[in-house]
N, C-alpha and C positions, 0 to 999 in steps of 0.2 A: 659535803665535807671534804672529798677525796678532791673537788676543784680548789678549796677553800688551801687544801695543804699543798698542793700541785703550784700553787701560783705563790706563796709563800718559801718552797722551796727555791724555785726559778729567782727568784728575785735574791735571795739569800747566796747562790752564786751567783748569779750577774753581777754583784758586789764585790765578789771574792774577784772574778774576772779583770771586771774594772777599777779598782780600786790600783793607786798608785803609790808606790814605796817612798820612804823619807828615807833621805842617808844624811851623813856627819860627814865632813872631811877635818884631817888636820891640819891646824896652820902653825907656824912660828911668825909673831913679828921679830923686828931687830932694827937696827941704826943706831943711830951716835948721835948725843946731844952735849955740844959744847961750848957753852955759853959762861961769856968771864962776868964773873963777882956773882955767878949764880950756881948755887950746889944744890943740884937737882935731888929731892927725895922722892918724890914719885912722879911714873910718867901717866899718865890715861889715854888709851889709843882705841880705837872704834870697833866693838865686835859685829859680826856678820846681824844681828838683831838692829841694831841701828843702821848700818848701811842698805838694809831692803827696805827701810822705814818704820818696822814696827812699833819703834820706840826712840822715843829720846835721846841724845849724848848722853845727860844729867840721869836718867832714871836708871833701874834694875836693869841690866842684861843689853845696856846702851853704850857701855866699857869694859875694857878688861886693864887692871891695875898692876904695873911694874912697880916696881920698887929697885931699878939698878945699884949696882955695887962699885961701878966706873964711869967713864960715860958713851960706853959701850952699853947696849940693852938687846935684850934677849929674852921672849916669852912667848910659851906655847900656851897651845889653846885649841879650840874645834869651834867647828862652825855650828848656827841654829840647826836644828833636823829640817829638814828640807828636802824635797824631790830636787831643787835645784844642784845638788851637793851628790847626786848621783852617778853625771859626768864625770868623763876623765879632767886632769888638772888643768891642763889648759884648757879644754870648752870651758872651766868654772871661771880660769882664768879671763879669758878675753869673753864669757857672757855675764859674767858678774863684778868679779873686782875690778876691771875695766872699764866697764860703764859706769861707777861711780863719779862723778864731779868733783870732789874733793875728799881729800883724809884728814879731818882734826886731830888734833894733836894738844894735848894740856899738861904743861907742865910745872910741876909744882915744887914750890921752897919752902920749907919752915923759917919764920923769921927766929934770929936770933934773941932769947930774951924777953920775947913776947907769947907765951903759952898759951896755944889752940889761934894761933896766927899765922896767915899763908900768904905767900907771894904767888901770885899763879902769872902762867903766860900761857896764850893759846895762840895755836896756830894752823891754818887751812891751807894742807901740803895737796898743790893741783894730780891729779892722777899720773900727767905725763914725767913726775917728777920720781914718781913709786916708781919700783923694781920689784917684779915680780918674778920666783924661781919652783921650781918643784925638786923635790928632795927626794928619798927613799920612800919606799911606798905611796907614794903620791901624795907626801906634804907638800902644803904652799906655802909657801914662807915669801913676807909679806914684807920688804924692806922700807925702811923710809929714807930720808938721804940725808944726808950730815946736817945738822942745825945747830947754828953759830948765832 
């Protein structure tokens, strides 16, 4: 009995030992979308659950939803929990957001006149085209680049 608890402790710290921490980081996106004869109501830009692959653009937790007031945009947000989200901003920066291939982008119109009717555009902004900055307390803030 006294092996049986001896071997069950041990391994109940060996866990505590090795087990490895999840962290959040904060991000903001932002950019400017300025597109004629088109009045942007909402934008859909990629959260960190989509970009590692876990999920889809289209599904749960595969977007995060702007709704600008200009066409200037601005929206905070956090990252999935993640041991990768641990690092300082730039290791997150150039071992995550950097290695991406591309940033979607989907922007959306209500038609005029036609109720529950949308014009959408999408768009695959290459990475080298992103700006990446770190802010106060080590937000990322996650720029995109003017779209005309």
């Amino acid at each position: 009995m006294k092996q049986k608890l001896s071997i069950l402790i041990l391994i109940f710290f060996s866990q505590i030992i090795y087990s490895q921490s999840d962290c959040i980081k904060s991000l903001k996106y932002s950019g400017e979308i300025k597109i004629k004869n088109f009045k942007v109501e909402t934008i859909l830009l990629p959260r960190t659950n989509f970009l590692k692959g876990y999920v889809k653009f289209d599904e749960i937790g595969g977007y995060i939803r702007v709704e600008p007031k200009s066409e200037l945009f601005e929206k905070r947000s956090v990252t999935h929990l993640s041991s990768e989200f641990c690092k300082n901003s730039d290791e997150i920066i150039d071992g995550f957001f950097k290695k991406v291939k591309n940033y979607p982008i989907r922007i959306i119109e209500k038609k005029k006149d036609h109720i529950g009717e949308y014009k959408t555009l999408e768009f695959e902004i290459p990475t080298e085209k992103m700006n990446f900055k770190i802010g106060e307390n080590g937000l990322i803030e996650i720029i995109f680049p003017k779209i005309e």
